[in-house]
Structures are given as structure tokens and as C-alpha cells.
PyMOL Python script that loads the backbone (N, CA, C, O; Angstrom):
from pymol import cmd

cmd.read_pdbstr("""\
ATOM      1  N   UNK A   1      62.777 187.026 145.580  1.00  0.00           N
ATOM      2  CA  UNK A   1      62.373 187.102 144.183  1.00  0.00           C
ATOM      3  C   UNK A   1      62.460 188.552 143.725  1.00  0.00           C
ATOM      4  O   UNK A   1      62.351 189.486 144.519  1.00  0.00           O
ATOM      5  N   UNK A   2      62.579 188.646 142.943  1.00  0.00           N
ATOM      6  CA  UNK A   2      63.054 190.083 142.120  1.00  0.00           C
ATOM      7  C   UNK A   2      61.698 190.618 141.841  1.00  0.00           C
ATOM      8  O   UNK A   2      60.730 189.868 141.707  1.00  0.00           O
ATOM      9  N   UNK A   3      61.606 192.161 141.738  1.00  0.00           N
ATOM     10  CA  UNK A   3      60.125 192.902 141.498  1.00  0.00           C
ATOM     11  C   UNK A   3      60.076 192.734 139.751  1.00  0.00           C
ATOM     12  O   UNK A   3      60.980 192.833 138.921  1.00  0.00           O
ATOM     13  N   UNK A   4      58.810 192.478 139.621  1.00  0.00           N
ATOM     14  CA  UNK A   4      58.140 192.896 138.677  1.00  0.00           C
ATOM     15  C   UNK A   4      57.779 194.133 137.815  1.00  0.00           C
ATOM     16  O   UNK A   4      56.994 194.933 138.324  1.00  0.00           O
ATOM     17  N   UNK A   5      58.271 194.397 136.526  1.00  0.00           N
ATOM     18  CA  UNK A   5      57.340 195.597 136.200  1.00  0.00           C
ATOM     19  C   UNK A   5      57.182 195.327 134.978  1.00  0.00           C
ATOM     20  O   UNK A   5      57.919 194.792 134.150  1.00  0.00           O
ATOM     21  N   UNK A   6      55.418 196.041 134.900  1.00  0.00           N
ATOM     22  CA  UNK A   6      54.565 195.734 133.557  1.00  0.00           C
ATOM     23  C   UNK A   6      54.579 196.634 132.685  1.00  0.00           C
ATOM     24  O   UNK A   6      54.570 197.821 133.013  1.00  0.00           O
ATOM     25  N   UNK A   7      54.604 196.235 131.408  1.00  0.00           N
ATOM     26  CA  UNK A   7      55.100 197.077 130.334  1.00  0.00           C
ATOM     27  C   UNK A   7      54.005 196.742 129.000  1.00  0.00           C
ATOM     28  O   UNK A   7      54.164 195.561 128.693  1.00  0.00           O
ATOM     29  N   UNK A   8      53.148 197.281 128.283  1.00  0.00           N
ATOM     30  CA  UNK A   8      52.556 196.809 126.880  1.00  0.00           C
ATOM     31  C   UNK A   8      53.525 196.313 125.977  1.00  0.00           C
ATOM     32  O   UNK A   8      54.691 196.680 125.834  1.00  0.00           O
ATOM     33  N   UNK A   9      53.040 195.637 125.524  1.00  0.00           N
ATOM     34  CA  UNK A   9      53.940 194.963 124.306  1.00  0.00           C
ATOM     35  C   UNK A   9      53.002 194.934 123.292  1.00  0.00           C
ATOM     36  O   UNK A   9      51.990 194.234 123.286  1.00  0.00           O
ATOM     37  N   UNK A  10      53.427 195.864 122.264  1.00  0.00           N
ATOM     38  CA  UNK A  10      52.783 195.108 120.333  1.00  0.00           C
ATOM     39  C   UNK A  10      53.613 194.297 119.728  1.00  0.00           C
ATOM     40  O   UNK A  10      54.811 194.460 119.496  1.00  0.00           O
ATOM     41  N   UNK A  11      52.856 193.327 119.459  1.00  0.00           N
ATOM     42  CA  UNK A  11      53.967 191.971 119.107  1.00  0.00           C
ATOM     43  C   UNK A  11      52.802 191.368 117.766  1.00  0.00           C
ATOM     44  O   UNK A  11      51.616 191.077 117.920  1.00  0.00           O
ATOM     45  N   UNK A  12      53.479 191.325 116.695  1.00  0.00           N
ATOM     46  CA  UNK A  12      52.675 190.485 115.218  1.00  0.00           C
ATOM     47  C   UNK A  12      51.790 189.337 116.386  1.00  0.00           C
ATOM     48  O   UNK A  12      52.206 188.819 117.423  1.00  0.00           O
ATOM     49  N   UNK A  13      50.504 189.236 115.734  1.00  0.00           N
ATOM     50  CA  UNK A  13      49.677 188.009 115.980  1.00  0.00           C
ATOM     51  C   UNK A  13      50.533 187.224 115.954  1.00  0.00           C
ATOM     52  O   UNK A  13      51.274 187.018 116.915  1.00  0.00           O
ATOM     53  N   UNK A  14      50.626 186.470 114.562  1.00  0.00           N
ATOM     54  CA  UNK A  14      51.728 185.076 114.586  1.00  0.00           C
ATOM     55  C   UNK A  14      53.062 185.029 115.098  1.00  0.00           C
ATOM     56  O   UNK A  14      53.623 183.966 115.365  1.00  0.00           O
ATOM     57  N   UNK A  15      53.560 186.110 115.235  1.00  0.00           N
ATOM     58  CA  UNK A  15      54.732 185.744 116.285  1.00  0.00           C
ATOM     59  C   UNK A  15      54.316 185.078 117.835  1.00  0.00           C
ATOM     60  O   UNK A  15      54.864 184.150 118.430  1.00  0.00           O
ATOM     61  N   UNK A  16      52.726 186.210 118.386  1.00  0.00           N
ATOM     62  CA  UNK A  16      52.549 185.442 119.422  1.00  0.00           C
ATOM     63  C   UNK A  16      52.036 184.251 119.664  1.00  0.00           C
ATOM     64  O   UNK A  16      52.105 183.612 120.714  1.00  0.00           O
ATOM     65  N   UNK A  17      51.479 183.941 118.595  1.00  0.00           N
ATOM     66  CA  UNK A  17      50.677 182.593 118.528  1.00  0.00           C
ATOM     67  C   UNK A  17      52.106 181.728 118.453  1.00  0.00           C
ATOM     68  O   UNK A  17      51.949 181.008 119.438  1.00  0.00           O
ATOM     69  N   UNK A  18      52.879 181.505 118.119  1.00  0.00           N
ATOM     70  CA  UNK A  18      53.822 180.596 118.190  1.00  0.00           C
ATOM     71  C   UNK A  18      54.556 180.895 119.326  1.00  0.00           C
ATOM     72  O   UNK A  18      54.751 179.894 120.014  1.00  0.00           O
ATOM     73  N   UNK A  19      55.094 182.050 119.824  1.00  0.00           N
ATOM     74  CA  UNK A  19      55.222 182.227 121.480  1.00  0.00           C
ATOM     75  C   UNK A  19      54.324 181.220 122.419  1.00  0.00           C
ATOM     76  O   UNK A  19      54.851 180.480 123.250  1.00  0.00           O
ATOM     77  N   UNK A  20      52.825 181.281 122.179  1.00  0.00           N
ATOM     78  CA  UNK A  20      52.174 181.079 122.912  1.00  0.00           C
ATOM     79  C   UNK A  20      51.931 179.602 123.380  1.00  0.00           C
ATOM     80  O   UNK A  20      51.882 178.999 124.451  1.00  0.00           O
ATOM     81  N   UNK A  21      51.767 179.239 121.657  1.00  0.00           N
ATOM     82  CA  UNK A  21      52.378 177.707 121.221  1.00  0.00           C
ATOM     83  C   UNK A  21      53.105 176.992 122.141  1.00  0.00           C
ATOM     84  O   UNK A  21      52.692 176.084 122.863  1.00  0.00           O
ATOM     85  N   UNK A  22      54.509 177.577 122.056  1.00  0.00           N
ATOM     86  CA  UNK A  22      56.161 176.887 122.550  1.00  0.00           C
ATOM     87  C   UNK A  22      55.712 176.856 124.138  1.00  0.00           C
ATOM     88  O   UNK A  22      55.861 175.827 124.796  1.00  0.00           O
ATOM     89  N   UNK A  23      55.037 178.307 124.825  1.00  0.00           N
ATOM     90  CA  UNK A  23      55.012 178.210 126.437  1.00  0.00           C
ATOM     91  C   UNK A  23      54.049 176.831 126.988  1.00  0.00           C
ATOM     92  O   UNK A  23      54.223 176.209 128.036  1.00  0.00           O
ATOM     93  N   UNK A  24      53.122 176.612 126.057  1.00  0.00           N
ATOM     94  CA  UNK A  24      51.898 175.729 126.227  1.00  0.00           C
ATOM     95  C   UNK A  24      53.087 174.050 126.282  1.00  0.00           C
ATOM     96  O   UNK A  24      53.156 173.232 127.199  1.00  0.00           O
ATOM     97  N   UNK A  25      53.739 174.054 125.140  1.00  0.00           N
ATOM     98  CA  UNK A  25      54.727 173.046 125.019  1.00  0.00           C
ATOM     99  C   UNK A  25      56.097 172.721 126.515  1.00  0.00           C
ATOM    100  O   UNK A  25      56.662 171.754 127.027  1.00  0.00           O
ATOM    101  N   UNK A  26      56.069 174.046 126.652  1.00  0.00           N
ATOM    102  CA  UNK A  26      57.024 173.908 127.734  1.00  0.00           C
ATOM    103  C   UNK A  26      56.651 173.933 129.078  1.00  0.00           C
ATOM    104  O   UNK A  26      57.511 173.680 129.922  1.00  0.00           O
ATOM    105  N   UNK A  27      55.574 174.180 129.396  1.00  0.00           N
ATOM    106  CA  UNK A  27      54.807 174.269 130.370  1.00  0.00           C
ATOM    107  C   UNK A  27      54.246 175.588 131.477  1.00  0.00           C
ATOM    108  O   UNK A  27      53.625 175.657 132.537  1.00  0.00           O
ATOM    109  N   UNK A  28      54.831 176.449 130.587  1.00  0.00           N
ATOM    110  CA  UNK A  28      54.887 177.750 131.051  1.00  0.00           C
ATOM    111  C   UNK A  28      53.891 178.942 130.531  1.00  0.00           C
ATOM    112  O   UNK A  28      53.451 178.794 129.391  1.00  0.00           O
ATOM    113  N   UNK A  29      53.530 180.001 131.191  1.00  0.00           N
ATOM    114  CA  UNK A  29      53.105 180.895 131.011  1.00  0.00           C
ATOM    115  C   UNK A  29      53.482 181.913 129.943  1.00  0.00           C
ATOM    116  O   UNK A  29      54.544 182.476 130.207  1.00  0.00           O
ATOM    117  N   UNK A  30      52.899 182.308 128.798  1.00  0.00           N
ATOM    118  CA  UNK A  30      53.228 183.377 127.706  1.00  0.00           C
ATOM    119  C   UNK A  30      54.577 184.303 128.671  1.00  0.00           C
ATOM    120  O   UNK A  30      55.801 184.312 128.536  1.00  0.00           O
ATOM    121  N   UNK A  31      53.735 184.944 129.554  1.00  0.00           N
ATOM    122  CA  UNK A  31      55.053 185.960 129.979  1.00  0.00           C
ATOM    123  C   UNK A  31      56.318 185.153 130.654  1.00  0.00           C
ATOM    124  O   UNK A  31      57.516 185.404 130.523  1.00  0.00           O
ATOM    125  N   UNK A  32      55.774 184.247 131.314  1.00  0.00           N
ATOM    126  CA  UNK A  32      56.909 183.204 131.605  1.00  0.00           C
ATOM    127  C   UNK A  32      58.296 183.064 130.662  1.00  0.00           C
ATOM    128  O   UNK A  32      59.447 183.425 130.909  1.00  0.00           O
ATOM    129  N   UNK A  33      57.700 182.366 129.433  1.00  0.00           N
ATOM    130  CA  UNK A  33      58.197 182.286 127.878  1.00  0.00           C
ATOM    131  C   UNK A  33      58.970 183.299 128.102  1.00  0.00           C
ATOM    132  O   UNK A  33      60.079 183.357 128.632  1.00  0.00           O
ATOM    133  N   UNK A  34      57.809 184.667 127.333  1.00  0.00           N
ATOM    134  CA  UNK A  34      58.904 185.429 126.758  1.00  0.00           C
ATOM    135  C   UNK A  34      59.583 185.905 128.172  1.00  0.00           C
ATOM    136  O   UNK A  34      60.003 186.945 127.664  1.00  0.00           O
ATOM    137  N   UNK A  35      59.943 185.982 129.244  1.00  0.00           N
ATOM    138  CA  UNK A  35      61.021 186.242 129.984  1.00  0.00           C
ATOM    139  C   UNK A  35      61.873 185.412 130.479  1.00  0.00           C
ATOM    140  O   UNK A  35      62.559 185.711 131.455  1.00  0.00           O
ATOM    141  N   UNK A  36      61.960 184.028 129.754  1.00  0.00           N
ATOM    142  CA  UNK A  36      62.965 183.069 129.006  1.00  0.00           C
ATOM    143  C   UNK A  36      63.584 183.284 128.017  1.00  0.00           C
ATOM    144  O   UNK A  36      64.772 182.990 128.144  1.00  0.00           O
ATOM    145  N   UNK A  37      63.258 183.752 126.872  1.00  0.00           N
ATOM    146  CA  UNK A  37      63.433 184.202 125.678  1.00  0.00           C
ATOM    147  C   UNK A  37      64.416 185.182 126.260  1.00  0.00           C
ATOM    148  O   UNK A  37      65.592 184.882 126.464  1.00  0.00           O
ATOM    149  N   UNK A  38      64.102 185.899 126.419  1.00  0.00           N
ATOM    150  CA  UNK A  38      64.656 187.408 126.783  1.00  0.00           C
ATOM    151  C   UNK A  38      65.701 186.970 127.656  1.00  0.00           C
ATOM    152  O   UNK A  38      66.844 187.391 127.481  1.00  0.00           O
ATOM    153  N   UNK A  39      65.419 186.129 128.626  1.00  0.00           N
ATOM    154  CA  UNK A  39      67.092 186.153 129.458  1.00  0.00           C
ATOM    155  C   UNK A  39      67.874 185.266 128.706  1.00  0.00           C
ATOM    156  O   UNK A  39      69.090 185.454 128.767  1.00  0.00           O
ATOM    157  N   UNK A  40      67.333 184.052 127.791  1.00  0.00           N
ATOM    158  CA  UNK A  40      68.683 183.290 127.541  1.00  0.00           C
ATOM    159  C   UNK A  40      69.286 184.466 126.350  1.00  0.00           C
ATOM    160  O   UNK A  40      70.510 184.502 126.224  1.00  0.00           O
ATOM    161  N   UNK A  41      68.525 185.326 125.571  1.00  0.00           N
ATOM    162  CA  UNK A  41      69.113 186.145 124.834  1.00  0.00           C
ATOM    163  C   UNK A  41      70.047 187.267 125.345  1.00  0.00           C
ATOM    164  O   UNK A  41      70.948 187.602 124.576  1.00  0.00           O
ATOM    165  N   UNK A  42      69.973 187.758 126.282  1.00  0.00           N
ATOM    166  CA  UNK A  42      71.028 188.615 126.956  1.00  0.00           C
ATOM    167  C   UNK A  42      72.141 187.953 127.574  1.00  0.00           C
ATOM    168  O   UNK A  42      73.280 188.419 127.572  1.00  0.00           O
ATOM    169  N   UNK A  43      71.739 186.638 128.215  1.00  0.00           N
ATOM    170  CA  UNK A  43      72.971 185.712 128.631  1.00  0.00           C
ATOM    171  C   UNK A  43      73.669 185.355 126.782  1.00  0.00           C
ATOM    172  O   UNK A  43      74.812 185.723 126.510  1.00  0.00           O
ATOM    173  N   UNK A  44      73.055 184.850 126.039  1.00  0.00           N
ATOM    174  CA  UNK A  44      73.921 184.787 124.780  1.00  0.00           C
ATOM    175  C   UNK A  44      74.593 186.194 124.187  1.00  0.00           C
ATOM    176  O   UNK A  44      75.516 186.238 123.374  1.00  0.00           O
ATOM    177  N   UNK A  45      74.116 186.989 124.607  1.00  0.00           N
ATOM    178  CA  UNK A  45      74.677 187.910 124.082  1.00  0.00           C
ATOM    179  C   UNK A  45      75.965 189.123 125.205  1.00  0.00           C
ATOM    180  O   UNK A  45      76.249 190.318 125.127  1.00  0.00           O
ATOM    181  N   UNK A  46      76.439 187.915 126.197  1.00  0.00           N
ATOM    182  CA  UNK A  46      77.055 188.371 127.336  1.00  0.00           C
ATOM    183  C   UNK A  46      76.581 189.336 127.918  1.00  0.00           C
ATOM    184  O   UNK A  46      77.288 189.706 128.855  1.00  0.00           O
ATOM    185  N   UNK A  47      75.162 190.234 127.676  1.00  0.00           N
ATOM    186  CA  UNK A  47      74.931 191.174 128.933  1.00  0.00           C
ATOM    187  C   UNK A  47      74.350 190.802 130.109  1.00  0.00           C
ATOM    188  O   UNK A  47      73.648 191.696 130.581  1.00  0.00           O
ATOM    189  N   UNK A  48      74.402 189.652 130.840  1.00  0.00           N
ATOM    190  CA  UNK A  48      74.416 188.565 131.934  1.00  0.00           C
ATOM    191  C   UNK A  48      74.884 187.744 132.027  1.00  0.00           C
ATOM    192  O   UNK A  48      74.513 186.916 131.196  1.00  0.00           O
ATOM    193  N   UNK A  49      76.058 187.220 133.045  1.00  0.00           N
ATOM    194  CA  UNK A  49      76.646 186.260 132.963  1.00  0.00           C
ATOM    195  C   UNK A  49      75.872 185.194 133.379  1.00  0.00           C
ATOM    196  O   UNK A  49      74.794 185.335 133.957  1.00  0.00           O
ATOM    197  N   UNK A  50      76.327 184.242 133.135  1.00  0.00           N
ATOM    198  CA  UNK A  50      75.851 182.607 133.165  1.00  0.00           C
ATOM    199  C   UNK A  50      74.874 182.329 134.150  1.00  0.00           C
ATOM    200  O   UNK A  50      73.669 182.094 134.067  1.00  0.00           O
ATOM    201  N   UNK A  51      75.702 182.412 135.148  1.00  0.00           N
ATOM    202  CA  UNK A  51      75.075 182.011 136.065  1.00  0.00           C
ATOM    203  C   UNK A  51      74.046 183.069 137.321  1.00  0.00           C
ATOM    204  O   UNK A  51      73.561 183.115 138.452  1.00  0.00           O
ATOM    205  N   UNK A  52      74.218 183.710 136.138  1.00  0.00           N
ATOM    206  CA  UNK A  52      73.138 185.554 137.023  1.00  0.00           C
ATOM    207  C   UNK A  52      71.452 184.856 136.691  1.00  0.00           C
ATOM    208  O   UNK A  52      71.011 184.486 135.603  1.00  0.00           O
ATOM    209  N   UNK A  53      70.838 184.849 137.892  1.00  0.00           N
ATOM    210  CA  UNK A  53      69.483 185.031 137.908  1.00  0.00           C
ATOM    211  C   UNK A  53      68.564 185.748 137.304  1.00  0.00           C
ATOM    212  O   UNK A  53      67.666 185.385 136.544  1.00  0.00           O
ATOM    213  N   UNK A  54      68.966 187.227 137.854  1.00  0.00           N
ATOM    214  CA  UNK A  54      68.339 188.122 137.464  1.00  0.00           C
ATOM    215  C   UNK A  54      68.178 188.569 135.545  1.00  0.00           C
ATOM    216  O   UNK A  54      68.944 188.439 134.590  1.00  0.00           O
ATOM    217  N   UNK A  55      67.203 188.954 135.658  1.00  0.00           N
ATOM    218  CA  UNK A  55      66.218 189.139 133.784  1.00  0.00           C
ATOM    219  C   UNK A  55      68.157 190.227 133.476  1.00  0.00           C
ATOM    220  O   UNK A  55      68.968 190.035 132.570  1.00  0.00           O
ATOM    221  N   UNK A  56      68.249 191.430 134.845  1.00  0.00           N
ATOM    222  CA  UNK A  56      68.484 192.862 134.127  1.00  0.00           C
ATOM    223  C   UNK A  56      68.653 193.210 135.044  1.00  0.00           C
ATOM    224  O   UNK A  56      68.028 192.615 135.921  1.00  0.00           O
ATOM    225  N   UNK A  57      69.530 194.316 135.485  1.00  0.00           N
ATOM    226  CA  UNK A  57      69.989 194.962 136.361  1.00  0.00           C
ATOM    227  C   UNK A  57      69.284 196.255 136.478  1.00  0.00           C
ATOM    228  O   UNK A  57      69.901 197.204 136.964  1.00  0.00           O
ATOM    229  N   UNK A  58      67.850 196.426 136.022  1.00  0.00           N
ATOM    230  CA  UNK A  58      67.384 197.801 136.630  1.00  0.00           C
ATOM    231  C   UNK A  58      67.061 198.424 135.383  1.00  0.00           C
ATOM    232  O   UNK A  58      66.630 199.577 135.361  1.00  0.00           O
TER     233      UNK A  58
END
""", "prot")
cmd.dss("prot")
cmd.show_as("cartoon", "prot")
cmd.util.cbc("prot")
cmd.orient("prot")
């Protein structure tokens, strides 16, 4: 499994409340979520290919 590192985030209330929302819906953890969010967005945006695991290369 790949290391972890923790970072603060300021994020609008209602953005997270609907983050928080969708993870509750999907069965997952807020940070879970958003480090779903975040990888299918770098895989859409080709800076990870498809089938790469990893969030980020460092």
C-alpha cells in the first residue's frame, strides 16, 4: 500500500457537506471520497494512466 501524507484542507462548508453526503452514499470515508475524486480526476485528465493505482507519483 502506498504511504500516506496529511495535508489541511479549507474547503466551503457546502461543498463538504455534499462531499460528505456522496461518501456516506457510496460507502466510504470523506477522505476516502475525496481521494476518489482526485484520482478519477487526474486519470481524466491523463496525468495517470488507466490502469495506475497510485493517487501521484510523489
Amino acid at each position: 500500500m502506498s504511504k500516506k501524507k496529511a495535508f489541511a484542507l479549507r474547503i466551503d462548508e457546502d461543498l463538504l457537506n455534499l462531499v460528505e453526503k456522496w461518501a456516506a452514499d457510496e460507502f466510504r470515508s470523506t477522505n476516502g471520497q475525496l481521494e476518489w475524486i482526485i484520482h478519477k480526476a487526474l486519470r481524466g485528465a491523463g496525468r495517470i494512466k488507466q490502469n495506475d493505482k497510485k493517487e501521484s507519483s510523489g
